[in-house]
N, C-alpha and C positions, 0 to 999 in steps of 0.2 A: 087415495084418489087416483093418481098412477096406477094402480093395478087393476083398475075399475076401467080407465079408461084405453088400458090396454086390454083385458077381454070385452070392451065394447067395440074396438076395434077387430079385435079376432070373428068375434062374431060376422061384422060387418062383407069382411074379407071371405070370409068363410058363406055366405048367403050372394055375394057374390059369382061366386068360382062354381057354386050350387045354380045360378041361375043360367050361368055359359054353359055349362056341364047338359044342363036340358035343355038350353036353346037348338044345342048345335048335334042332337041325337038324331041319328038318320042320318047325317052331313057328314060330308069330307070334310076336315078342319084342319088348320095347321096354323101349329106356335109358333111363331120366331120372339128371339129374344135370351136372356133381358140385356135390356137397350141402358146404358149410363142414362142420368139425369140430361136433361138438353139444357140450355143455356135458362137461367131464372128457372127451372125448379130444381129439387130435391129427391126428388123418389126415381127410383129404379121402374121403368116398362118390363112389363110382358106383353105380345101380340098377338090374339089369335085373330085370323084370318081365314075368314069364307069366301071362296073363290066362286062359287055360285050365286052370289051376289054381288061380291067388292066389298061385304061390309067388316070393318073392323071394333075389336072389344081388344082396350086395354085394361091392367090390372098392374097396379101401382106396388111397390113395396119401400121401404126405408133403408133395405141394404143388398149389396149384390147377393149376397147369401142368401135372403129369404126368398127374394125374385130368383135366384135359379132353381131352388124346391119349389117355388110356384107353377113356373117352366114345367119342370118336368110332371108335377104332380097333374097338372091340365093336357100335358103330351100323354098320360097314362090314362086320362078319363077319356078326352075326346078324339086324339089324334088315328087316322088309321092310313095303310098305305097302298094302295091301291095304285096299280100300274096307271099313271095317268098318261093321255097322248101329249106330242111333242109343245103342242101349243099352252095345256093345262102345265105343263112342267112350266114354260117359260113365263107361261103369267105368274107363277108363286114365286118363281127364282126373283124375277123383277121384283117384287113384292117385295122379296129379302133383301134385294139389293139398294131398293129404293133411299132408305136409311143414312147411308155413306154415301151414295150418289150426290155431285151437286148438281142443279139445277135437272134435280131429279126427273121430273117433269118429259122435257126434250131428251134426256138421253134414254130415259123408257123407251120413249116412239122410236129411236134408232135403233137400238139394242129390239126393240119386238121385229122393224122392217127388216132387217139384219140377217133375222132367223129365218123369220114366215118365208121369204124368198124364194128359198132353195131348199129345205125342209119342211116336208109332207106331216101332215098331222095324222098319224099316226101312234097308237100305245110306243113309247119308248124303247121296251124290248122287242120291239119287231124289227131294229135298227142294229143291226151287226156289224163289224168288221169290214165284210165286204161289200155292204149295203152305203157306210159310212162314205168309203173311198168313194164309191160311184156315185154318188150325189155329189161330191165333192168334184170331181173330176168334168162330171156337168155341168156345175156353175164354171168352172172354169173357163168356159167354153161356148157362155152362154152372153147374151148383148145386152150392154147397160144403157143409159139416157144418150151415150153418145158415143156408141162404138162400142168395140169389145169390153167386155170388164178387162179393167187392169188388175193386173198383178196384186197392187195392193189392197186392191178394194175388197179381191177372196182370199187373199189371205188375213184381213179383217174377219168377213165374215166365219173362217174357218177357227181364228178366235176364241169368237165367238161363244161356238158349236160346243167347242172344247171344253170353258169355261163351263156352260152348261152342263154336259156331261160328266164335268169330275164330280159337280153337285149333286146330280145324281146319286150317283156312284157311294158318294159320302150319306146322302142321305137314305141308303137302302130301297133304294128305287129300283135299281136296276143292280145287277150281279158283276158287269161287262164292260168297260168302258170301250166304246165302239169308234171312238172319234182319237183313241190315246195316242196311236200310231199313225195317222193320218199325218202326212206330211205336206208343208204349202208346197205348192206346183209354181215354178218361173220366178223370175228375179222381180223384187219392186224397185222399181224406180226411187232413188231417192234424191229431192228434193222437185223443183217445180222450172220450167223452164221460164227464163229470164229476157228480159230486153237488153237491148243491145245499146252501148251508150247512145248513139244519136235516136233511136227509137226510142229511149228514155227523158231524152231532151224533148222529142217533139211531143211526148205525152203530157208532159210536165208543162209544155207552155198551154198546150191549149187548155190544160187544166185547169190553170191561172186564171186565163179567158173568161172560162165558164164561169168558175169561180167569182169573179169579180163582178159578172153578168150576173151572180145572186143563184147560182146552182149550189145548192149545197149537198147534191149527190159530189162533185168536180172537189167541192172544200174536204167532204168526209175523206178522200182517195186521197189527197194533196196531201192529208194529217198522217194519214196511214204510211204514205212514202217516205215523209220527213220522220218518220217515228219509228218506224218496221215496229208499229200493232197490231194484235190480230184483229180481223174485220170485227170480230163482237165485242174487242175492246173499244174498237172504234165508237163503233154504234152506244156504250152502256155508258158513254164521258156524261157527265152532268156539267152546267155552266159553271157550277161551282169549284170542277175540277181544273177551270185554266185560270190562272195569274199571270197575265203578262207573258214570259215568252215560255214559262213554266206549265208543264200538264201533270198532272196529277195520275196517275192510273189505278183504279180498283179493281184491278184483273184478279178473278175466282179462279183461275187452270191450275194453278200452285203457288207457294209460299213464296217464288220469285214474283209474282206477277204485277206485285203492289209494286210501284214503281215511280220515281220524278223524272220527267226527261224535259229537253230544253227543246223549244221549238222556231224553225228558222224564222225569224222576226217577219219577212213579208205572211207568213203562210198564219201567225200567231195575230196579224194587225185583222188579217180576212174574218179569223174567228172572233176575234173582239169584236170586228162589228155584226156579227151573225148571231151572237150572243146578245147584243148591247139590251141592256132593261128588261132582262129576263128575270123566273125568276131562278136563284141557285138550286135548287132541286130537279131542274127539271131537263130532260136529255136533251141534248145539243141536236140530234140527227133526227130524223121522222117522227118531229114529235108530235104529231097530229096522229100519229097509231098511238093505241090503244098502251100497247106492248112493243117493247123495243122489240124492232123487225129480226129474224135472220138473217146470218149473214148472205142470202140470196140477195139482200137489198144492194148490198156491193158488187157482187158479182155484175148482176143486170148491168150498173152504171159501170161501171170499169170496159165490159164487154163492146157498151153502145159509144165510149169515147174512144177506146181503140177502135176500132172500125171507122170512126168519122177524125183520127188523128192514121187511118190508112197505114198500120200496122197488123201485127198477128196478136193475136186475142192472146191474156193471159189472166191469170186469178187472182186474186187481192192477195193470197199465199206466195204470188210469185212477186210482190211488191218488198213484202218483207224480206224476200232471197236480196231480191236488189237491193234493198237497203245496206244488207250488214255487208253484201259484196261492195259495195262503194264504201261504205266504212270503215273496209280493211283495205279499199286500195289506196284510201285517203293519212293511212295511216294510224285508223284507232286499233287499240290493243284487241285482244281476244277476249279477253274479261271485259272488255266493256261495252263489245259488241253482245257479246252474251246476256248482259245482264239489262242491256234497253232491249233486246227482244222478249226477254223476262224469261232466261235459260238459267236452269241451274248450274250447267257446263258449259263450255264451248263446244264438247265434244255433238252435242245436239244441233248446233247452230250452226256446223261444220258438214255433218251428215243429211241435214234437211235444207239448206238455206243456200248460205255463203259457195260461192261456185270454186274449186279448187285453184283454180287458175288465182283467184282474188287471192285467196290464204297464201301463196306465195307473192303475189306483188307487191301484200302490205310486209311480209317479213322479210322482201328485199328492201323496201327503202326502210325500214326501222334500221337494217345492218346501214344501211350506206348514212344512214343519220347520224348514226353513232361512230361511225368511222373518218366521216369529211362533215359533220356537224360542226356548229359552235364549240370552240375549248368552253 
């Protein structure tokens, strides 16, 4: 009975791989794969992918073994390689990458604006060395939403390019890696610039103001201050996620990001009542969209309350600087400032965040604590 139902399956597999095989004759096709089993199934993917449609054909196997002779046996029937231009590369690369991406989706659309930018579409091997630099060199030099690009922004982009390129390269696309020696141009900035204690006082009250007024743009920022979250953590809190002065965090960025942090009692009474007779599933912030917003939805409001609190505009990134700087000049450790921003080190929360000046104030009264402290 087993061996009957194992060549009815062969057959099956086999009429299959015969039907993609002549679907996709005439066509550019590319495999990727095999993919492990996803969460609740069993079988190993293979992927072929048509780029002149979007459409995809999976083919299923029981072990990685058989799924990577499928792999290849489908790379040997249908696959061919044809210099494709800069754009056709980055849609199949994305394609590959999608897989292990989270919230695969939006970081497509970054990762494609990223490229398209500053890279001409183009066959791939039309793109050299010195062609590389001088595109490179342009964007540098070139004006973003609000002034020069920064530093960090092309050197992202250059990234990028690279990343791209080595795929390439791997995948026999190209001969050359044109982007390998490309070096970033200028320093990036690191971290975000911060408010000053009393321009942090006066953000903080009118905040409250708003806040209490029933602004729950004024409540989101007020959480994010008392918390140092990122804005899309902010945004993706469910009711379900606060207890009392307790928040819950389901932060996707990394293995750090799940998190419990405690919240200053006035700023936790605000959300109790913003919350009150809801129901637990459902998001705390814009929840009349559809889709929890962008973090644009913060920026806007942070923008429009410094301005009418008659301060200098800064980012919901520079909320969290300020947090873990008052943190450490309040006296919490490094490890535990690190790990309510959801850091796997300090060393990050040191380089991106916390303002140097802090990281000495708190490790000067930690020594004078322990020296003129309590026996």
């Amino acid at each position: 009975m087993n061996a009957r139902r194992t060549e009815y399956r062969s057959r099956q597999l086999t009429k299959r791989i015969e039907g993609i095989v002549a679907e996709c004759q005439h066509k550019i096709v590319y495999v990727y794969g095999p993919y492990p089993p996803s969460e609740g199934r069993t079988k190993w993917r293979v992927i072929v992918y048509d780029p002149s449609t979007g459409g995809r054909r999976s083919v299923s196997a029981e072990t990685t073994r058989t799924a990577a002779s499928l792999a290849e046996l489908l790379r040997k029937e249908t696959e061919t390689k044809p210099v494709p231009t800069v754009h056709e590369a980055l849609d199949q690369w994305i394609e590959h990458k999608r897989v292990v991406w989270r919230n695969a989706e939006r970081v497509a659309r970054n990762v494609e604006n990223r490229i398209k930018v500053w890279i001409p579409d183009v066959p791939v091997d039309e793109i050299d060395a010195a062609r590389a630099s001088a595109l490179y060199l342009a964007v540098t030099k070139s004006e973003g939403k609000f002034g020069p690009l920064k530093a960090a922004t092309h050197h992202g982009y250059l990234k990028l390019a690279k990343e791209l390129w080595r795929w390439l390269l791997d995948g026999g696309h190209i001969e050359n890696d044109a982007f390998a020696k490309v070096k970033p141009i200028g320093k990036a900035n690191a971290g975000k610039q911060q408010l000053g204690p009393r321009e942090a006082k006066t953000l903080e009250r009118l905040l409250f103001d708003k806040a209490n007024q029933g602004e729950e743009g004024a409540l989101a920022i007020l959480v994010q201050l008392y918390l140092g979250l990122r804005p899309s953590e902010v945004l993706g809190l469910t009711v379900g996620a606060v207890d009392g002065i307790n928040v819950f965090v389901n932060g996707t960025k990394n293995k750090n990001a799940k998190r419990r942090l405690e919240l200053f009692a006035p700023v936790a009474e605000l959300l109790a009542t913003h919350c009150e007779k809801r129901p637990l599933t459902e998001r705390i912030f814009a929840r009349d969209r559809e889709k929890q917003p962008t973090p644009g939805w913060m920026y806007k409001r942070l923008h429009s309350y410094c301005d009418e609190a008659q301060i200098g505009r800064v980012c919901p990134h520079s909320l969290r600087g300020l947090h873990s700087s008052l943190a450490l000049e309040a006296g919490a450790t490094s490890n535990d400032v690190a790990r309510s921003l959801g850091h796997s080190s300090f060393a990050i929360t040191a380089k991106h965040y916390a303002k140097a000046d802090s990281i000495e104030v708190g490790k000067a009264r930690r020594v004078a604590d322990s020296l003129h402290g309590p026996k």
